[in-house]
N, C-alpha and C positions, 0 to 999 in steps of 0.2 A: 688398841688401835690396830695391832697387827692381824687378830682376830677379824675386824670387820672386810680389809685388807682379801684376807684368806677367801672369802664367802663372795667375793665381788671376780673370782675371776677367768671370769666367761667359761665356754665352752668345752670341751674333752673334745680330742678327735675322733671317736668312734661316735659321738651323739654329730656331730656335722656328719660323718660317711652315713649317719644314718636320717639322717634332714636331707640329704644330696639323693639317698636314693629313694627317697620316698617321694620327693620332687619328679626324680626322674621316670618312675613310675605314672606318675600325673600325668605327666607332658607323653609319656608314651597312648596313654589311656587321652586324651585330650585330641591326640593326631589321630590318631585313629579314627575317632569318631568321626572330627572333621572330614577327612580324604573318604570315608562311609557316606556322608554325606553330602558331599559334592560329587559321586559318582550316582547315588540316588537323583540329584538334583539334573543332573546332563540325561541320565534315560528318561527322567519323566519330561525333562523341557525338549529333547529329539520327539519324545512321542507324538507331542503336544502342537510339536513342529510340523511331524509328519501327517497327523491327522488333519492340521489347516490346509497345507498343500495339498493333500490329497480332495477336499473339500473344494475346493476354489480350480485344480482341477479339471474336476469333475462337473462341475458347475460350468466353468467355460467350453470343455468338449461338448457340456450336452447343448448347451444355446446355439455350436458353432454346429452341430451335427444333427442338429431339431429343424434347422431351415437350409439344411442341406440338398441342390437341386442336382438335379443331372447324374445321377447314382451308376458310378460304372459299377461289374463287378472285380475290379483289382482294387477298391475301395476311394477312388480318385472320386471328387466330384465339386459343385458350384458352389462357391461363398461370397455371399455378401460382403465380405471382411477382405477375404484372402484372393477371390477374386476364381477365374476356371481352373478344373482340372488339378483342382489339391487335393494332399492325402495329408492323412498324420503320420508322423516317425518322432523317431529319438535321435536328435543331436546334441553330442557331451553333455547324455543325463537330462536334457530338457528336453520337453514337450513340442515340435515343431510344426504347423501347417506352411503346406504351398512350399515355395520357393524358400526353404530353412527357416522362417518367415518362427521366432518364438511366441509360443500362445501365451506367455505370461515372461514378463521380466523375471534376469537372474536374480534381481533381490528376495523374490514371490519364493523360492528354494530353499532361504537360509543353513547353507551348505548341504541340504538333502540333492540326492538324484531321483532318476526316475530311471526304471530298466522294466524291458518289455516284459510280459510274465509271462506270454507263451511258449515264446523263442528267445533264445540268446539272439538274437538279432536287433541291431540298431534303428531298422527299419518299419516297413507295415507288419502285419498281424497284431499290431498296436489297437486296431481299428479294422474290424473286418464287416460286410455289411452281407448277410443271409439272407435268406428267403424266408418269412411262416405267414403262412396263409394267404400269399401272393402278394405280400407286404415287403417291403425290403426293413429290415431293421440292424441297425448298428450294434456290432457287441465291442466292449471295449473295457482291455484289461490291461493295467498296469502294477507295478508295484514301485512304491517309494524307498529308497537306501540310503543308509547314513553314508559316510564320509567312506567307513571300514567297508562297502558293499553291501552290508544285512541287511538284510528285510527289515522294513519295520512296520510298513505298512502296505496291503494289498487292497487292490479296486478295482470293482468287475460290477459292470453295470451294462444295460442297453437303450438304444434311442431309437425309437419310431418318428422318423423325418416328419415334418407336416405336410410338407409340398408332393405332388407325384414326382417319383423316380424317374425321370423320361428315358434316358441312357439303358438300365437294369432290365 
């Protein structure tokens, strides 16, 4: 009896330190992976972010600046929407017509900004409107920014208004 006794009694301490750290190895190798993966998971979902916003946009500047009347050359001109004598700018990071007047709700952002890409300025060059071929056409350049300031995504596109420029 004392025999069976002997064979029944559990573990050594060096086989636990080494069950302890072979666990602990796991969990290092387990965190890792994870915090890997949820930092893959945040730049691909910012991207994913930035590319919509920047989409939607770009889609509303060019509708608001496609029936664009009265075409001054400081970029001011007539909206349907926003009403005389609007420009685009940037205020805190959004997109503005007219009177600070936002082209899209803050929810439209999902903590992205927007910052001018020609000028550090808050202002116009957002939206500037040329001359080719005695045409007036809108150029318009922005870039999208995470929370940190980076780029993450840029857009540079033009709009030939449909109506005549009267103003230009």
């Amino acid at each position: 009896m004392k025999h069976k006794l002997r064979s029944r009694r559990g573990m050594t301490l060096s086989e636990v330190l080494v069950a302890l750290l072979i666990l602990s190895l796991v969990t290092v190798g387990v965190a890792t992976g994870v915090s890997a993966s949820l930092r893959v998971y945040r730049q691909a979902t910012e991207s994913s972010d930035a590319q919509m916003l920047a989409s939607t946009l770009s889609t509303a500047l060019m509708d608001e600046l496609r029936y664009a009347r009265n075409i001054q050359d400081d970029g001011s001109f007539t909206s349907d929407t926003f009403g005389e004598g609007v420009s685009v700018g940037i205020a805190d990071g959004r997109i503005t017509v007219g009177d600070d007047e936002k082209l899209l709700s803050d929810a439209a952002y999902a903590g992205l900004q927007v910052r001018n890409l020609v000028k550090e300025t808050e202002t116009l060059d957002l939206v500037k409107p040329v001359k080719v071929n005695n045409d007036t056409v809108f150029q318009v350049a922005f870039e999208i920014c995470n929370s940190a300031g980076t780029g993450v995504q840029q857009v540079e596109f033009s709009v030939s208004p449909l109506n005549d420029p009267v103003g230009a």
